[in-house]
N, C-alpha and C positions, 0 to 999 in steps of 0.2 A: 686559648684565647682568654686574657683576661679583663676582667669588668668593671669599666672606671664608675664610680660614684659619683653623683655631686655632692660636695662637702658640707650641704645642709640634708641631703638625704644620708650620708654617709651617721652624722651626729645622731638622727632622727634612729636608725637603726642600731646606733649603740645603746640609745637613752632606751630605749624598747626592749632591748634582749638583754638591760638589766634588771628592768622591770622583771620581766618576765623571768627571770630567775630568780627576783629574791621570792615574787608569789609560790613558784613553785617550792623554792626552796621550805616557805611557811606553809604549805601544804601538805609535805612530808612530814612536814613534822622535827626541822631540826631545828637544833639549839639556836645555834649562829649564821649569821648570814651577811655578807658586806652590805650593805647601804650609807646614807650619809657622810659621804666622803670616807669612804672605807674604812668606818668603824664596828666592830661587832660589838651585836645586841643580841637580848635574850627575846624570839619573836614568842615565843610561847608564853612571855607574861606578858608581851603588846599584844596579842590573841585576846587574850583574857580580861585583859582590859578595859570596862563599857565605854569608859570616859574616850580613850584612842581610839575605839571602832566608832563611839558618834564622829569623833571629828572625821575620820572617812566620809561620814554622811556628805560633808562640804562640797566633795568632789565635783566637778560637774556631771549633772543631769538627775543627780536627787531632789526632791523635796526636802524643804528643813523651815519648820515651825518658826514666826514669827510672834519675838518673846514678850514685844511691847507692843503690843498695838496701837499705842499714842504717841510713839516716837515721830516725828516732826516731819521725816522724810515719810515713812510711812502713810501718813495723814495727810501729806504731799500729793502720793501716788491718787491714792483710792479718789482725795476732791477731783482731781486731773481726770479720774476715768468719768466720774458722775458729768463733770462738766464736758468731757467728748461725747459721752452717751445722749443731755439733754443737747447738745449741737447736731450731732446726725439722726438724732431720734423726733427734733423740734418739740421735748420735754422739758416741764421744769421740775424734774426730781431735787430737794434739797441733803445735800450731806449730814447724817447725824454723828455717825463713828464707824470704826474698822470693830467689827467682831471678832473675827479670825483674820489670819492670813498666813503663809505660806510664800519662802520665793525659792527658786532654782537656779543654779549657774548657769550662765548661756553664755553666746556672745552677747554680754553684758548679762541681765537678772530678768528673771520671767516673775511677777510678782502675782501670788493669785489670793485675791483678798473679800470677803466674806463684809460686805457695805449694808449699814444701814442705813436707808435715806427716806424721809420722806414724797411722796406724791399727792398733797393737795394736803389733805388732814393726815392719810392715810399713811402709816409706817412698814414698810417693805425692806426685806434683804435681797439683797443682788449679789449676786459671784462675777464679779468681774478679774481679768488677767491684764495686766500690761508690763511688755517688751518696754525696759531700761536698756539704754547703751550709753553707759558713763562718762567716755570720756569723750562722746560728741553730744550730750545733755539730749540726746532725742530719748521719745517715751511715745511709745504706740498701745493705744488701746485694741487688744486683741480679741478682746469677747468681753459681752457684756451680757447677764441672765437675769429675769427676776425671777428671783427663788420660789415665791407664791403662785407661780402662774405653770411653771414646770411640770408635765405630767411622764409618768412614765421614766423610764429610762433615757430621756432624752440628752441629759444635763443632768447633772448631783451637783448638790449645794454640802458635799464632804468632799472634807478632804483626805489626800493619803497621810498627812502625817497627825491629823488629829483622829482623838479620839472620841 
């Protein structure tokens, strides 16, 4: 009896068990291996490589350091989370700047970003996250902390990719 595919499961099963052999194929350890439109490469200087294992990092579900923290979309996000924060919280925390921040690939970008803001006189960091989905402009604030008030193991105001 043989076993029909659907032709998007069928593609999904090829793209898979090529994957899955060039990794293994770089885990033995050889020279060559097809990829990219069936061309061979040398995987043992892409191994070696810092610069081609960071870009790996890109993939979805890593962490990867944000390198500006005054870039515009950036500074976008973080006012956007303060201003949901002081709306469900009935605060009026003011935005100062992004300190750190961190985003992840998702369905759309998980953005986790290290705010400083003021609360009356008072200057506080907050860790707040928020869910980007680009190409319907939605932006959900997913957590919002203040760093000063955090005891214990509850919440960390680190992150994984700094240091």
């Amino acid at each position: 009896m043989a076993i029909k595919f659907n032709p998007i499961l069928r593609t999904l099963l090829v793209v898979v068990t090529i994957f899955l052999l060039h990794v293994s194929a770089a885990q033995a350890g050889r020279k060559e291996v097809i990829s990219g439109g069936w061309k061979k490469h040398d995987v043992s200087k892409e191994l070696n490589n810092q610069k081609k294992l960071d870009s790996w990092r890109k993939i979805i579900g890593f962490w990867n350091p944000i390198t500006n923290t005054t870039d515009p979309k950036v500074v976008e996000i973080a006012k956007f989370a303060v201003d949901e924060h002081n709306e469900e919280e009935k605060t009026k925390l003011k935005f100062q700047e992004v300190v750190k921040g961190e985003y992840q690939v998702v369905d759309g970008l998980n953005y986790r970003l290290l705010i400083s803001a003021k609360d009356g006189n008072t200057l506080h960091n907050y860790l707040a996250e928020v869910w980007v989905k680009p190409g319907v402009k939605s932006r959900t604030l997913t957590s919002f902390e203040d760093c000063n008030l955090i005891k214990g193991n509850d919440v960390t105001c680190s992150f994984n990719s700094f240091s």
